[in-house]
C-alpha positions as CSV (number, residue, x, y, z in Angstrom):
1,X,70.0,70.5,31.0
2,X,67.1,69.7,33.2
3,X,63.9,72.6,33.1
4,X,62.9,73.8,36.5
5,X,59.5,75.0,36.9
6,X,61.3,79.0,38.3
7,X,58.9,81.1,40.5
8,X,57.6,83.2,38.1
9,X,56.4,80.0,36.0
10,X,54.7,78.8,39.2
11,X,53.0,82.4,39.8
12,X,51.0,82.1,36.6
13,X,53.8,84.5,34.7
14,X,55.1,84.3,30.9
15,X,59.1,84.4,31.9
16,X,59.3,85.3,28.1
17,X,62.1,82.9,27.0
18,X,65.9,82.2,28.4
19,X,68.1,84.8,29.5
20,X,72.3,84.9,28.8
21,X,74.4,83.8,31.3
22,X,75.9,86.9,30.6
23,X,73.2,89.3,30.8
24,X,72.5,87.6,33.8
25,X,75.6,88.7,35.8
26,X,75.6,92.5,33.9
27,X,72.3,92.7,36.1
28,X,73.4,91.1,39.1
29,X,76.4,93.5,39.3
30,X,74.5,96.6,37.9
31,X,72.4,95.8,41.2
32,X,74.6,94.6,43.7
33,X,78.0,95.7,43.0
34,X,80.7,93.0,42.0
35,X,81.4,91.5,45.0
36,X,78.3,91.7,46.7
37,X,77.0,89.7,43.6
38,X,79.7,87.4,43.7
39,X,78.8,87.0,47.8
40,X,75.1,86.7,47.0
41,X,75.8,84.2,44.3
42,X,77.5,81.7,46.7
43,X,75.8,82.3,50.4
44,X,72.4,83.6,50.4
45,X,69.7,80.7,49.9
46,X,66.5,81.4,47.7
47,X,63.3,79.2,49.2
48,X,61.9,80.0,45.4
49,X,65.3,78.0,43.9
50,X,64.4,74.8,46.0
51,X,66.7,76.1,49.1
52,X,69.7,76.8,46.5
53,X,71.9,79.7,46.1
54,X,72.2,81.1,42.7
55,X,75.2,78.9,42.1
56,X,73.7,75.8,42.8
57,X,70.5,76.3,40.9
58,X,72.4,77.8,38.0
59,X,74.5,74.2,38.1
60,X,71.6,72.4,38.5
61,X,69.6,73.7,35.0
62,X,67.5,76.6,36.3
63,X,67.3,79.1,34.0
64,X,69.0,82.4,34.4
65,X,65.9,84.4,33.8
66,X,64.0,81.9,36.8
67,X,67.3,83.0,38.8
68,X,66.4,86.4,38.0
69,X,63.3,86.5,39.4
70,X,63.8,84.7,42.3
71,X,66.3,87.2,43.0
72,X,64.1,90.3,42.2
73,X,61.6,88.7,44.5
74,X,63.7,88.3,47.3
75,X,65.0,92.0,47.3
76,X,61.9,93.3,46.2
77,X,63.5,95.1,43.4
78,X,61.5,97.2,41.2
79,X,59.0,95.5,38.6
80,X,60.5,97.3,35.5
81,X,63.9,95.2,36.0
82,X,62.4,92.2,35.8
């Protein structure tokens, strides 16, 4: 799988290795809800994932912790969930 320089990488930040898939989508839904997460995952478009959704940039060998942190970015969720 290809490596993807993720937002936090570009901002100077340690990302502090790869996150789970899995862990990934406990987070999204502990945030979101299920199918608000599912929608999110599909329609919304991230300018930090290269104009991707979460799908595409997941498919495309970004890192689920880089997907992460795009997303937290975009919702300006709280620091301590990064």
């Amino acid at each position: 799988m290809p490596r993807h320089a993720g937002v936090a990488e570009r901002n100077g930040a340690d990302t502090g290795g790869e996150m789970r898939l899995s862990h990934f989508w406990q987070r999204m839904e502990e945030h979101f809800g299920a199918a608000y997460a599912e929608s999110l995952s599909r329609d919304y478009v991230f300018e930090e994932l290269g104009s991707r959704t979460i799908r595409q940039a997941l498919d495309d060998g970004f890192d689920a912790k880089e997907v992460w942190h795009a997303v937290c970015q975009a919702f300006d969720l709280p620091a301590h969930v990064y």
